[in-house]
N, C-alpha and C positions, 0 to 999 in steps of 0.2 A: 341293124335289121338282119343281115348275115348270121352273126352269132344268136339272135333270137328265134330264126325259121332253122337254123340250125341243131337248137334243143329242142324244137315243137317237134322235127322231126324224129330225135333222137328218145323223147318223151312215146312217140305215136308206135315206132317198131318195138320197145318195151313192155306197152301195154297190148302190143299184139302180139307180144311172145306167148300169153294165155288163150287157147284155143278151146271151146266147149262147142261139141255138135251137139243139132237139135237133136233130145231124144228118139232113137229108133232110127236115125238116117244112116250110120253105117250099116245097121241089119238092110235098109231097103238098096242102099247101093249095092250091095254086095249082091242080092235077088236079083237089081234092074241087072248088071253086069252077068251072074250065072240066066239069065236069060235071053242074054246074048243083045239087048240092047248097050245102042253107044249112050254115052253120058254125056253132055256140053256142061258147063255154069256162065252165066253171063253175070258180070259181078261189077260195082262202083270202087270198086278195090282196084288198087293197081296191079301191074302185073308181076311185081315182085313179092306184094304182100298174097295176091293168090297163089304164087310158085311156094312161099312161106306157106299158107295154112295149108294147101294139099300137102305136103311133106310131112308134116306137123300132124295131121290126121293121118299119116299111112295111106289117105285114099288118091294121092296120085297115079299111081298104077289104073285106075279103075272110070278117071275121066278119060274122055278120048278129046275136046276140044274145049277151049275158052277162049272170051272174051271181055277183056278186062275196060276199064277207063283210060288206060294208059294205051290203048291200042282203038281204041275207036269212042265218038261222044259219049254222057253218059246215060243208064236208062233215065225213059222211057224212051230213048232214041231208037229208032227203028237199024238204022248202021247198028247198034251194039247184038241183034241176032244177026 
């Protein structure tokens, strides 16, 4: 069982080494952010694989807070804003 959850996991940060934003969201990040709004994401991602994809897009600089699964229930839960 060890070695099993151990490759599911090793399988899961592989195919999340590939990142595609939706089209046009780093043009509007970049607008919300030159307009002086703060950014959140509230996400069913853990909090390493959200630290992974904001790195991975460049657009870490440009959130100010999250809230991941690994840090609070997951949505729809009202805890996760």
């Amino acid at each position: 069982q060890e070695e099993l959850c151990a490759e599911a996991q090793k399988m899961l940060l592989e195919a999340s080494s590939t990142l595609a934003l939706v089209p046009g969201v780093e043009k509007l990040i970049h607008w919300l952010h030159g307009s002086g709004l703060q950014i959140g994401i509230a996400t069913n991602k853990s909090a390493q694989g959200l630290a992974r994809a904001l790195q991975a897009s460049g657009l870490e600089p440009y959130i100010h807070i999250t809230r991941s699964a690994t840090e609070a229930p997951a949505k729809p839960c009202p805890q996760m804003l």
